[in-house]
N, C-alpha and C positions, 0 to 999 in steps of 0.2 A: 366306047371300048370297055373302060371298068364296068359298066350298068349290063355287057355282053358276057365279059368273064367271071361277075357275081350272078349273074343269071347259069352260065355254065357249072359254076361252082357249086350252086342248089341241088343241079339238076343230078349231076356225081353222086352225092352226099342221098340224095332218097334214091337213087339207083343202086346205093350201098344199101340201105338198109333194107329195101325190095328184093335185094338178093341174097340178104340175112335171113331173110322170112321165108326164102322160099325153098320148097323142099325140105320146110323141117319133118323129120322123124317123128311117128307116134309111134306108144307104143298101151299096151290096155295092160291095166292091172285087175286080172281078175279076182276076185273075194268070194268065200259064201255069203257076203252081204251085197253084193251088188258090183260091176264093173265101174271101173274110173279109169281115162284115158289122161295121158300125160303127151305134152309136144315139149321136143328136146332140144337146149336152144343151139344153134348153132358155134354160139359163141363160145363155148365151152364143149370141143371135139373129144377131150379128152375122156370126160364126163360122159359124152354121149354116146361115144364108141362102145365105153366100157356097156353104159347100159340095156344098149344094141343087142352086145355081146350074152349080156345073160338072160334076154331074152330069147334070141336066135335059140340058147344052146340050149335053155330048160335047165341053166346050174341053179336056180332059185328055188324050182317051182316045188311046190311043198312046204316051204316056210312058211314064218308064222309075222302075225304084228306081234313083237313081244314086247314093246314098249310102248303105251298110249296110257297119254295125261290129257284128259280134258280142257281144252281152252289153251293148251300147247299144239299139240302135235301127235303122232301116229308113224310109228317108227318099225320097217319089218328088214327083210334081206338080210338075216343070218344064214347057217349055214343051214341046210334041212337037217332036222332030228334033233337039233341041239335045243329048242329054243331058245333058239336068238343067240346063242353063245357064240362067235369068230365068225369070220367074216369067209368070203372065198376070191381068192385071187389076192396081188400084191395092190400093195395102197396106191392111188391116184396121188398125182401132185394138185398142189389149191390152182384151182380155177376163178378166184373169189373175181367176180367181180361188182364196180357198183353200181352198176343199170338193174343187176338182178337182186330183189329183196327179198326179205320173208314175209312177203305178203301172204294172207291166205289160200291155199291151194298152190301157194312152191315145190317144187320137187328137189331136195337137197339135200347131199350125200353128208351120211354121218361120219366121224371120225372118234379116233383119240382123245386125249387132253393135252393141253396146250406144253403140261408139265414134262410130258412123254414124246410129244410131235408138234416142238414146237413150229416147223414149215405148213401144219393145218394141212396135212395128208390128209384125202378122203378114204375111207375104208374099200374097199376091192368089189364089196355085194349088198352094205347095209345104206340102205336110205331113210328119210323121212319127210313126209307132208304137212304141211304145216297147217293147223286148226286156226289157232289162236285167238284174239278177241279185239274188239274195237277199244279201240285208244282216244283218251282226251287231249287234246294240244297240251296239258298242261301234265297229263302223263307221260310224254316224249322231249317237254324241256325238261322235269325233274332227269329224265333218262341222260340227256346230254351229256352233263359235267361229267357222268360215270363212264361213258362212253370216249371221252374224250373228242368229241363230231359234234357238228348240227347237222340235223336230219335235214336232207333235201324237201323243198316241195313235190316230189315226185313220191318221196317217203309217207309225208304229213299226207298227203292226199289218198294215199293207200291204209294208213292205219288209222286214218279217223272213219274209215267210209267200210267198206270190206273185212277190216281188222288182220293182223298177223302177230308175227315176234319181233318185235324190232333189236331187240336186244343181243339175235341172233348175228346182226346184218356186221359183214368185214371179217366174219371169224369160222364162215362155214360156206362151202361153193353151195350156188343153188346153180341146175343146171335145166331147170324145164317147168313146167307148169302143168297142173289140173285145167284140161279145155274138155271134161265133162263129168259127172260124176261127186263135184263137190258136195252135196248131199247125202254117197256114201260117204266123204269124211267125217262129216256129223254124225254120223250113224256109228261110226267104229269107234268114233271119237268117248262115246257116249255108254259105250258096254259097261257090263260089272265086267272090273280086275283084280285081281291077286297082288299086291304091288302097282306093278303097270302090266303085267301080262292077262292078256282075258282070259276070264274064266274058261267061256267055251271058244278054243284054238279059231283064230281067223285064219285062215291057209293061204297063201299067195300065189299065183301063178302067172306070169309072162307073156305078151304075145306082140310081137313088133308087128304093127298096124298096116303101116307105109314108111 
């Protein structure tokens, strides 16, 4: 009877997470450097709706990346014509959760500082992707004490192998991922910038997949 209801109980738990997987959202971020497709995790509806949302409508499309730091990340969804200045729509509540990191190729909404929104509101239009770089175990214990955590094996197995941000992780929703296209991130990752804004304007535009 237990050996029937821990067998039932498996069966639940990957029927849960087979129904998390299923039907996620894509949606393409088009570039003049190339297309990259993002899938939007279910887990975080909030996040996903919204993104849905500015795809569907075209409130993005004509923005710019105005923030990319090599070996960080690649940050667009301001408002068109500003670059990059405000955002459009009202702020997201944190969706933070910690299955999803900042591994390389995360899709996760930018915000505030902590100083100004301390609840970790996501911005209404600005996102960013994460570049970042491959970690030594011995670059993520020095990170610990500062962090106040230990990194999961789920963590360590992603930032030694792929690379990300880990330093990110608990203080910023990630709500989807790069499932093509990673090689355009290298590639924008990688421009001449002014700052962080590229020389010559990367433009953005939207298109919900499925």
């Amino acid at each position: 009877m237990k050996r029937n209801l821990l067998l039932f109980g498996i069966f639940i738990l990957m029927a849960t997470v087979a129904f998390s997987q299923k039907d996620e959202k894509v949606v393409e971020i088009m570039t003049s450097m190339g297309n990259i497709k993002v899938k939007l995790y279910n887990e975080t509806p909030l996040h996903r709706d919204n993104f849905l949302n500015l795809a569907e409508t075209g409130a993005v499309n004509g923005s710019i990346f105005h923030r990319v730091i090599k070996g960080f990340m690649v940050q667009g969804g301001g408002k068109p014509g500003s670059n990059g200045a405000g955002s459009i729509g009202a702020t997201i509540p944190a969706e933070i959760l910690p299955g999803f990191i900042h591994k390389k190729g995360a899709l996760c909404a930018a915000r505030m500082g902590d100083q100004v929104n301390p609840k970790k509101e996501s911005s209404g239009s600005q996102f960013y992707i994460v570049q970042g770089r491959i970690h030594t175990e011995n670059d993520l214990n020095a990170m610990e004490p500062r962090k106040k955590q230990k990194f999961t094996k789920q963590q360590r197995d992603a930032y030694t192998t792929i690379g990300g941000t880990p330093h990110l992780d608990g203080d910023y929703t990630v709500f989807g991922e790069v499932i093509e296209g990673l090689d355009i991130i290298d590639k924008i990752a990688g421009v001449p910038t002014s700052r962080t804004i590229p020389n010559t304007p990367i433009e953005i535009n939207l298109k919900a997949v499925k």
